[in-house]
N, C-alpha and C positions, 0 to 999 in steps of 0.2 A: 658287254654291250654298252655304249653310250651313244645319249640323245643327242644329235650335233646338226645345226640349223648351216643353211651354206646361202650366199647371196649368189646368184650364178648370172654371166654374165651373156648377152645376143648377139647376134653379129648384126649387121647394119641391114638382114633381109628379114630378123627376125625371127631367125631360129637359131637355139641353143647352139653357141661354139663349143666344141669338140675339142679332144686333143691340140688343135692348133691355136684354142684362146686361152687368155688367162686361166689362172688357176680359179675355184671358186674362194670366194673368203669367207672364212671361219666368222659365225655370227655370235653364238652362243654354243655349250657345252656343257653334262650333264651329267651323272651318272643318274638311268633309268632304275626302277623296282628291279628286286629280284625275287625268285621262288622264300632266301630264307630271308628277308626284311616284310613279305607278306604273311609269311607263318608269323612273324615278331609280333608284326603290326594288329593282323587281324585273327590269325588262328590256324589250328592243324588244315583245317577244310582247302587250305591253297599249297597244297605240298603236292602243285601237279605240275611237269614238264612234259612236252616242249613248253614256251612260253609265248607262244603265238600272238606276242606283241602287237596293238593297234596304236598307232596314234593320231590324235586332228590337233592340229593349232589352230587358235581363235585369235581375236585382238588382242587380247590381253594374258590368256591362257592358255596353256597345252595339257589337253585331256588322254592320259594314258591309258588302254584294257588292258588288260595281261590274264588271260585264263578266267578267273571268279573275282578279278581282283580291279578295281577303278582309283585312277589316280587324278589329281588336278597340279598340272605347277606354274609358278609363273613362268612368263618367257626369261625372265632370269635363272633359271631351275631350282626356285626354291619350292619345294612340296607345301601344298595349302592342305590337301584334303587326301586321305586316304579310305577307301569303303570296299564291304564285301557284296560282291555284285548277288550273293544267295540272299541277303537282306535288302540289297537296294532294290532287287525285284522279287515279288510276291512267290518268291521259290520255295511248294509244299516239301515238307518232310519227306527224305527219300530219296528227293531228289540232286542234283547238279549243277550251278551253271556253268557254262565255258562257251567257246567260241565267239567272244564278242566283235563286235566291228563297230568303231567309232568313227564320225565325220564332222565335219564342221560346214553347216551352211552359211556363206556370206555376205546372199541375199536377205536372209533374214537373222543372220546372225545369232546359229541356235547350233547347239550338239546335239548330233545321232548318234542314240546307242542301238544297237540289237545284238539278240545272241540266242539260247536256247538251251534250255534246263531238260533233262533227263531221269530215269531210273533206271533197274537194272533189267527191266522188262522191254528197255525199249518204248516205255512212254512218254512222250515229249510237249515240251510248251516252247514255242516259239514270242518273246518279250518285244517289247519297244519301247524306248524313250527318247523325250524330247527336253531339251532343256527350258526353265520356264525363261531364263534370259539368256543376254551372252555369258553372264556369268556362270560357270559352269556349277559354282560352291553352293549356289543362292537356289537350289531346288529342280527337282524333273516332276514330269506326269509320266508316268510307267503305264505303261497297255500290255495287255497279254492277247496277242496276235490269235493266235488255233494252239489249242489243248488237242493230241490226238494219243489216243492207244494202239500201243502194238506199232507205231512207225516213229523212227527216231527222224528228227528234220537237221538233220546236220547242215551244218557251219550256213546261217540265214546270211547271206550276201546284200550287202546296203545299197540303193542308189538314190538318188533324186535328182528331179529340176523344178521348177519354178511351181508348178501345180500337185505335184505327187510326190509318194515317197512310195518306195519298191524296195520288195524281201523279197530274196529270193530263194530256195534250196533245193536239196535232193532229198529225199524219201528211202528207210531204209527199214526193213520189217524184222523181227523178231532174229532170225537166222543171220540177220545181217546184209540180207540179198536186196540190191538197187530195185526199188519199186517204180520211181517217177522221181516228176520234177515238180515241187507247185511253186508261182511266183502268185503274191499278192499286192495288188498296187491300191494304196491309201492316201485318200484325201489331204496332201498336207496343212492346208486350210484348218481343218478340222484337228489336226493332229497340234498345231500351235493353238491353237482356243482352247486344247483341252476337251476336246468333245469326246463320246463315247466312240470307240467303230462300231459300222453299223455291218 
């Protein structure tokens, strides 16, 4: 797999030409992480497939997830920064992370991270982070969403606009069997100042 940026062009109604317009043009190119440059980098603990790659472009940089693993590069794709998402977030003994989803807000010019850590019981922490600038290398504030027992919250789904930010997932109990759905919608105000959730 490689990372590959495309300028894509409109047609005069403003919506994306198809087949019948130009080709798109090749902006930049990449070779992304893989499963064994994460084991090199950071450890046994990322020796998981599939690779359920996320990526956001910012200004200046593109923030990669991949499983337990967080990348920075520039838009030229040189790698700045490489971390294991079990250390970047407060992940107890036992546990897991995976399923990240990153975003890039360009209203405020910030990276979303979520994801959610696990054990073999099935109990789960649903995380969140915010970058403290556009820069992605220069710091996050981590929050730990709902801690619950006995329900796994698989794969926390990202969204926002201008006032909130929203997780969303599915519920899954011990046996494995679909419980529910919870979404939680957070003050993004609050989530950029660094405040606690309330």
């Amino acid at each position: 797999m490689r990372v590959v940026a495309v300028a894509g062009s409109r047609s005069r109604s403003g919506v994306e030409s198809g087949s019948n317009g130009p080709p798109p043009e090749l902006l930049a190119s990449f070779p992304p992480t893989s499963r064994v440059s994460d084991v090199a980098a950071i450890g046994t603990d990322q020796n998981y497939e599939p690779p359920d790659t996320q990526v956001a472009v910012g200004a200046s940089d593109i923030v990669e997830a991949v499983n337990d693993a967080l990348l920075v590069w520039s838009r030229a794709g040189a790698e700045l920064s490489h971390a294991d998402l079990n250390t970047f977030f407060p992940v107890p003994g036992g546990y897991s992370f995976t399923d990240p989803r990153v975003a890039y807000d360009p209203s405020t010019a910030r990276f979303l991270l979520s994801g959610f850590a696990s054990d073999s019981t099935n109990d789960s922490i649903v995380y969140l982070a915010v970058s403290d600038t556009s820069d992605p290398t220069q710091g996050w504030v981590t929050y730990t969403v709902t801690s619950e027992s006995g329900t796994l919250t698989d794969q926390p789904k990202l969204g926002f606009d201008a006032d909130v930010v929203v997780l969303s997932w599915n519920d899954y109990d011990v046996s494995g069997s679909f419980t529910g759905e919870e979404t939680w919608v957070l003050q993004k105000s609050d989530l950029l100042a660094g405040s606690a959730l309330q």
